[in-house]
N, C-alpha and C positions, 0 to 999 in steps of 0.2 A: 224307331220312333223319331219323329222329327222335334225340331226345337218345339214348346209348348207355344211360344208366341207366334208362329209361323201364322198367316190368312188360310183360313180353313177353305175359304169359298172354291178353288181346287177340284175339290171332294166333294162339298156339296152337304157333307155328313160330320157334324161335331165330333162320334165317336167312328173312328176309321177302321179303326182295329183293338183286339182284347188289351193290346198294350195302355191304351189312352183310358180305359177305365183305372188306372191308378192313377192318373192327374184328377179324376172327377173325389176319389179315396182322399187322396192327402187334402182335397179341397177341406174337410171335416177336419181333419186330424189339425190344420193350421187354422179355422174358427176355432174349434175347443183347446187351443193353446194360447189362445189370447184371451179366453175366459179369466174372470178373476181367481174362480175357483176349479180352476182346468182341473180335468182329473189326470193329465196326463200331458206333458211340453214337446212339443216337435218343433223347435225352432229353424227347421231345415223344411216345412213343412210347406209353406207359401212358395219358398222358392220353389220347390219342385214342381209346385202344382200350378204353378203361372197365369198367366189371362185367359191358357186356354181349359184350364183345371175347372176356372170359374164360371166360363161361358158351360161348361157342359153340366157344371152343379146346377147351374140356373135353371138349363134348359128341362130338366128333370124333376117335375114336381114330385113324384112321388119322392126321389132319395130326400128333397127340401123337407118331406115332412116326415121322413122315419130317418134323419140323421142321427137319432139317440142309437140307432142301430149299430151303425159305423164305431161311433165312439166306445159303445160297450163289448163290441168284437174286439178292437185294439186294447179295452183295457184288461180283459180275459185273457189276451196272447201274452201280452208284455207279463201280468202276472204268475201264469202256469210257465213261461221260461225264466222268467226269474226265481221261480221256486224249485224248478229242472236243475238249474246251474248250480243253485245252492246247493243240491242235493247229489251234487258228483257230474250233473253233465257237463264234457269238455270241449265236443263240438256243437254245432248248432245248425242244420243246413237247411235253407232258406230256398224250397222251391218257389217258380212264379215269383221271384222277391218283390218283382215291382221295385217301387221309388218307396219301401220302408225304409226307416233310418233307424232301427234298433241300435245297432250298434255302433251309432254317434250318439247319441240320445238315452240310452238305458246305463246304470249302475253295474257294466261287467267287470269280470275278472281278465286285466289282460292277457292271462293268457290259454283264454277262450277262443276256439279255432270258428269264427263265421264264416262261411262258406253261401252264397247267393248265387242261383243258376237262374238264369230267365235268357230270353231272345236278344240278342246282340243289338240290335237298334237300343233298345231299353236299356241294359248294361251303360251303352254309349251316350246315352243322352244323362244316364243320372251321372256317369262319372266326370260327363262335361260340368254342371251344374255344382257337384260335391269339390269342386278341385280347388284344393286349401285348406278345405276340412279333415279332418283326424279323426279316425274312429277308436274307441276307450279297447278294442281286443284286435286279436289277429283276421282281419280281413282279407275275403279274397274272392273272388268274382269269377263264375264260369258262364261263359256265352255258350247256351245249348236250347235246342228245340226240346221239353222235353217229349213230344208225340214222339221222336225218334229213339224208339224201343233199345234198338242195340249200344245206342250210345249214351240212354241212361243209364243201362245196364252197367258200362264199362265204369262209367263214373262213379255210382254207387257200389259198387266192387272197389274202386281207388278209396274212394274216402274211407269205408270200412274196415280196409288193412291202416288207414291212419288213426282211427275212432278206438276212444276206448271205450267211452259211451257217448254214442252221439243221439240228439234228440230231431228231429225231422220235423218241417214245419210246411205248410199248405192253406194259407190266409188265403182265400177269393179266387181259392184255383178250381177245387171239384164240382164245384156248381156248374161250371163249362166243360165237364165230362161224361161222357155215356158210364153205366152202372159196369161195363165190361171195362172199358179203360179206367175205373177208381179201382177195381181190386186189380185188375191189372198191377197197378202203381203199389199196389196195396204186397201185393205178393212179390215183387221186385225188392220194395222196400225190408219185407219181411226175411229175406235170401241171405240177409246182410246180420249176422249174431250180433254185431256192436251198436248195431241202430234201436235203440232196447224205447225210444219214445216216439210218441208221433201228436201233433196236437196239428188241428183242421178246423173250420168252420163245417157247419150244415145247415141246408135246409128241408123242412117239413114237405110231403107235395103239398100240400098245401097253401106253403108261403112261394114251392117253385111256381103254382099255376097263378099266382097273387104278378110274381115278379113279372112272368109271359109275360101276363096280359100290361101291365105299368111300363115296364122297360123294354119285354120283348122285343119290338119292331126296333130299336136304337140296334139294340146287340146283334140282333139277325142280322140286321144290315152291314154291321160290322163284321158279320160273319163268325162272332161267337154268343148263339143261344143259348139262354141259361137250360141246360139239360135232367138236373142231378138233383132230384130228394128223394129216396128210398122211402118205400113202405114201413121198412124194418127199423126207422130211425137210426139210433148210434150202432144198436145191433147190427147192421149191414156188416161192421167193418172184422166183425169175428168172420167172419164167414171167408176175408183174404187175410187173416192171418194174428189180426190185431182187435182184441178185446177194447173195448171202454169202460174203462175206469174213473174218469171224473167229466161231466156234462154240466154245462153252467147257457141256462136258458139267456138270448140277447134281453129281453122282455125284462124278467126280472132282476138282472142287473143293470139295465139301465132305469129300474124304480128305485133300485137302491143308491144308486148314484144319484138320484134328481136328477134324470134327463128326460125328463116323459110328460107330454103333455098333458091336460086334466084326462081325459080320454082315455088315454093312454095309461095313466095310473090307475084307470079304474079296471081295463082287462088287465093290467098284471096282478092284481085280487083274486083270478084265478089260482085253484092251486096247481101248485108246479107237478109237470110233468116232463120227464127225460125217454121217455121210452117210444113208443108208436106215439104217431100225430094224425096222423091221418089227413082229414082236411083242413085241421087245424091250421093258422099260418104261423108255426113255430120256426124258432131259428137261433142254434144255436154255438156252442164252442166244445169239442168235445176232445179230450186225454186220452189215447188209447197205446198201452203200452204192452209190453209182453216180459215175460221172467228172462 
């Protein structure tokens, strides 16, 4: 990933690759930290996501007008691992990490093992950015593909003989996977006795065929289309290996936050639904854990 401020004209294309959709990410995460009544402080937030975080926010009307989205994804993750941690998890591993900053920014236990895998450009470009800063737990960064099957394998085999219970984390990764490569991931995951949590986003087809058509052409171009909303809703994930256990709609947690425009608070008046969506354009956070 190159520096954020680099001149895109080069490329031609704001978003280059799946990496740069986390400068458009933090672009949210660092407006709703300057909120008065932020639900949520990234102060590492702006800088990560730079001039070129903002050109690509800009350029994207749709994310400008479902940013309540963004924000209520981040405040559903941060909360289900802050309630994981409390509740005996020791590691925490961060696929896809992107430019999160959890653990500069969240209340951990130092000596919580975070673990971040993502593509080496990316790794290099936040650690260029972070350097000064101090993370509150034990940090540690792996540069990996994870499409490279045998070498996530080996990696999740290492952590697992480190884990006494580790909790598995997947923010804005499976939406860019085919339904064979998420159990895939799913049944990898599950091989592992100590990885006892998993918390992910999802989307409805619904909101996938919503996203196509609003963002598709950006991502294709970048060469990752959003691929992933199961029929089956949260249920898909029993199927590689991993029950759901707690689902928290984006929709109505961000009515319950006040981030929703008049519109907007009027379909979250629907009643809640966690199960099949169908065409629905749901979207949401879902806990899927095993004994």
């Amino acid at each position: 990933m190159a520096d954020s401020t680099e001149n895109t004209a080069s490329s031609g294309l704001l978003i280059r690759n799946i990496s740069d959709t986390a400068l458009w990410v933090a672009v949210y995460r660092a407006r709703e930290s300057e909120s008065p009544d932020a639900i949520f402080r990234d102060p590492l937030a702006k800088r990560l996501a730079g001039e070129r975080g903002e050109q690509i926010a800009k350029s994207i009307e749709f994310g400008e007008r479902n940013a309540w989205s963004f924000l209520a994804r981040t405040y559903c993750f941060d909360r289900i691992i802050g309630e994981q941690v409390a509740q005996g998890t020791e590691m925490v591993i961060n696929l896809a990490a992107g430019l999160d900053t959890r653990p500069y920014r969240m209340a951990l236990p130092a000596s919580l093992q975070w673990i971040e895998v993502d593509l080496p450009p990316m790794l290099a470009y936040k650690q260029k950015i972070l350097t000064g800063e101090t993370p509150v737990c034990e940090l540690e960064r792996v540069s990996m593909d994870l499409a490279d099957v045998s070498a996530r394998r080996q990696l999740f085999a290492d952590l697992g003989r480190r884990a006494k219970k580790a909790l598995v984390v997947t923010e804005g990764l499976i939406i860019y996977l085919t339904r064979d490569e998420v159990c895939a991931l799913g049944h990898d995951l599950a091989a592992q006795p100590r990885f006892k949590g998993w918390v992910t986003d999802l989307a409805s087809p619904g909101l996938l065929r919503m996203l196509q058509k609003n963002v598709g052409e950006a991502l294709t171009q970048a060469g990752s289309p959003p691929k992933f909303g199961p029929e089956e809703g949260p249920g898909f994930f029993a199927n590689c290996g991993w029950p759901s256990v707690e689902v928290h709609s984006l929709l109505k947690t961000a009515a319950r936050l006040k981030r929703l425009s008049f519109m907007m608070r009027l379909a979250a008046l629907l009643p809640e639904s966690n199960g099949r969506q169908g065409s629905r354009p749901w979207g949401g956070v879902c806990r899927l854990a095993r004994k």
